[in-house]
C-alpha positions in Angstrom: -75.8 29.4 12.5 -72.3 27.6 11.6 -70.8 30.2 14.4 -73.5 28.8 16.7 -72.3 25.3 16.0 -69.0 25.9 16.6 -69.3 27.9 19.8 -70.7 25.1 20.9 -68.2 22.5 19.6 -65.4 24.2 21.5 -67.7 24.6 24.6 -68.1 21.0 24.9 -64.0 20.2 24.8 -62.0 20.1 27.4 -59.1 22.2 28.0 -56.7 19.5 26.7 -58.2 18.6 23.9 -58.2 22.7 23.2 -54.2 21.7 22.4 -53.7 18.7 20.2 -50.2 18.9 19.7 -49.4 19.1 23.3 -52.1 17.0 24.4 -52.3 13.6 21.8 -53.9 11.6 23.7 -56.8 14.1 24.4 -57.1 13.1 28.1 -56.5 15.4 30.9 -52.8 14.9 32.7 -51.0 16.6 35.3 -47.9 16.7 33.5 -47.2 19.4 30.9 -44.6 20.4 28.5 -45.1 24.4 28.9 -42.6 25.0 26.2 -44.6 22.7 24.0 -48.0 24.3 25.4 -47.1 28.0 25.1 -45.7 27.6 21.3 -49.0 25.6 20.7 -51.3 28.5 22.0 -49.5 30.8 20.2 -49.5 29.4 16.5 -53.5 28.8 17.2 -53.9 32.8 18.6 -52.2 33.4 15.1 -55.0 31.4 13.7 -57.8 32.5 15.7 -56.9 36.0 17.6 -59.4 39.1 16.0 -56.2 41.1 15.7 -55.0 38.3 13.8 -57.4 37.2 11.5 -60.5 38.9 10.6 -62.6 36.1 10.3 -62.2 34.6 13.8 -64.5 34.3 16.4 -63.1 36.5 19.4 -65.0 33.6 21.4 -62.9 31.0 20.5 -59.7 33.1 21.0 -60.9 34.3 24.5 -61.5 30.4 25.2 -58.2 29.5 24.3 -57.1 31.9 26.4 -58.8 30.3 29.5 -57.6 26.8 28.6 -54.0 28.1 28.3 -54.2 29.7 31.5 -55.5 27.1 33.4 -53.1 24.4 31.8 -50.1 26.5 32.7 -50.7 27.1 36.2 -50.5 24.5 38.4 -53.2 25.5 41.2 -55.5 25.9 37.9 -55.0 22.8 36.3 -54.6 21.0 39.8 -58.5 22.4 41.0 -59.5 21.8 36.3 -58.5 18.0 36.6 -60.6 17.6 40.1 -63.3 19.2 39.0 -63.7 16.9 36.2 -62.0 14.2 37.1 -63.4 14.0 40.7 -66.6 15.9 40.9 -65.0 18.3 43.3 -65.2 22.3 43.0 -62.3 23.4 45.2 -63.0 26.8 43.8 -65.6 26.8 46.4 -64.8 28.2 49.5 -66.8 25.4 52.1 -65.4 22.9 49.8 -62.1 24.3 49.9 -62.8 24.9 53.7 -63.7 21.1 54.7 -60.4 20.2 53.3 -58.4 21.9 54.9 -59.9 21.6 58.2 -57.9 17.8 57.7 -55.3 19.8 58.3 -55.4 21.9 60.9 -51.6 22.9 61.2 -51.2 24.2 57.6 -53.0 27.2 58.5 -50.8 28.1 61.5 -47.9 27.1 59.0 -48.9 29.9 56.5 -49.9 32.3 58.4 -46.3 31.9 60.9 -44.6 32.6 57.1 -47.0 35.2 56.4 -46.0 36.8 59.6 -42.5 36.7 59.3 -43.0 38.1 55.4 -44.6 41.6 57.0 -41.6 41.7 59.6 -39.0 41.4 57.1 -37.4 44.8 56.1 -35.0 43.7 53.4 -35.5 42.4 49.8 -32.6 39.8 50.3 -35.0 38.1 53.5 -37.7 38.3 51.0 -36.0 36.5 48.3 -34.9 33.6 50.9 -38.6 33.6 51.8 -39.7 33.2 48.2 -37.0 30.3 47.5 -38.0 28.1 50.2 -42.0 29.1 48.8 -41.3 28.2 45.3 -39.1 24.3 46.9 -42.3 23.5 49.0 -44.5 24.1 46.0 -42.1 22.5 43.8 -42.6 19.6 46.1 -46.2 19.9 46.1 -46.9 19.8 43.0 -44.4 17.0 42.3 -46.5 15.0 45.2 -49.6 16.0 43.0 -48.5 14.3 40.4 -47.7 10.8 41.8 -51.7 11.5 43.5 -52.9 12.2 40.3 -51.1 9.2 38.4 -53.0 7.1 41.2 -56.8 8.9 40.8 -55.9 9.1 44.7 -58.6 11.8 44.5 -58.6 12.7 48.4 -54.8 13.3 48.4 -55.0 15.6 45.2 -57.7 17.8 46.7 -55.9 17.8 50.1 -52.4 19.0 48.0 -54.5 21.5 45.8 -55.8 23.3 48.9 -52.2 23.2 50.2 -50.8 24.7 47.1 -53.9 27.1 47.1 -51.9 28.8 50.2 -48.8 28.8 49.3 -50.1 30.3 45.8 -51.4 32.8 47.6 -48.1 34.0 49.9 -46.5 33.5 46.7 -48.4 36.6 45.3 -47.6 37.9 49.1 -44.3 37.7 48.2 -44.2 39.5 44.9 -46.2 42.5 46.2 -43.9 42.9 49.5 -42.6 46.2 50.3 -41.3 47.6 53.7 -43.9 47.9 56.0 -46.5 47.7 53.4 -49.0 45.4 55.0 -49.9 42.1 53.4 -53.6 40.5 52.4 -53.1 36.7 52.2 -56.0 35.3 50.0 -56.8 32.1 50.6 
């Protein structure tokens, strides 16, 4: 019964309040000290991993997992804080879909890139194409910041579909090899 309880105790918290140290205040924010976070979710796997201690609930160690995971990855925590911050799901694709329909260029934008990614035949072009990836999300999720700081809720989601994109050549990116044909998830 106390398992019960408590399964349903962490359920109920959010996945900043899952990290007390790193999150005091125990409100969601965009901003996160990673260093702070990963030594945080280790020293509680040590507390509450099977492997570690017998007595643990594998449940509470798999959902630390998830919180961890989606607090250290921007596109994660971006889509966490508008789901329940907003009421918006952009982990649903017509949702996801409406919003970037605003923007009818970014496609063409990421799929030009996309393009030029399957042409390239060298791993120094990659790498040039991965740089100027990892400054526009950089930027991105810099500009989701200051939308998050002002609840500008449209401007977040329109940023998080964005970032969804680039995320995605981003993995593009890291599987590229010559000729190799690339699937761009979106």
């Amino acid at each position: 019964m106390l398992r019960i309880v408590c399964k349903r105790l962490y359920s109920s918290r959010s996945v900043f309040q899952q990290f007390p140290r790193t999150f005091r205040s125990r409100i969601w924010s965009w901003n996160v000290d990673l260093r702070g976070l990963r030594k945080e979710y280790r020293d509680l796997q040590a507390l509450e991993h099977p492997d570690m201690n017998a007595n643990s609930d594998s449940s509470r160690s798999s959902e630390l997992n998830h919180a961890y995971q989606t607090l250290k990855q921007p596109l994660l925590r971006a889509q966490y804080i508008l789901e329940t911050q907003a009421g918006l799901d952009l982990r649903n694709e017509q949702t996801s879909r409406e919003i970037a329909q605003q923007d009818p260029e970014l496609l063409m934008r990421v799929l030009d890139v996309h393009e030029q990614l399957e042409s390239l035949s060298s791993e120094q072009d990659v790498k040039v194409i991965a740089r100027e990836n990892r400054e526009r999300m950089n930027v991105i999720e810099q500009t989701l910041g200051e939308a998050f700081a002002q609840h500008d809720w449209d401007r977040a989601a329109q940023l998080t579909v964005e970032l969804r994109y680039w995320t995605s050549l981003d993995r593009a990116v890291k599987e590229w090899e010559p000729g190799k044909r690339l699937e761009l998830n979106h």
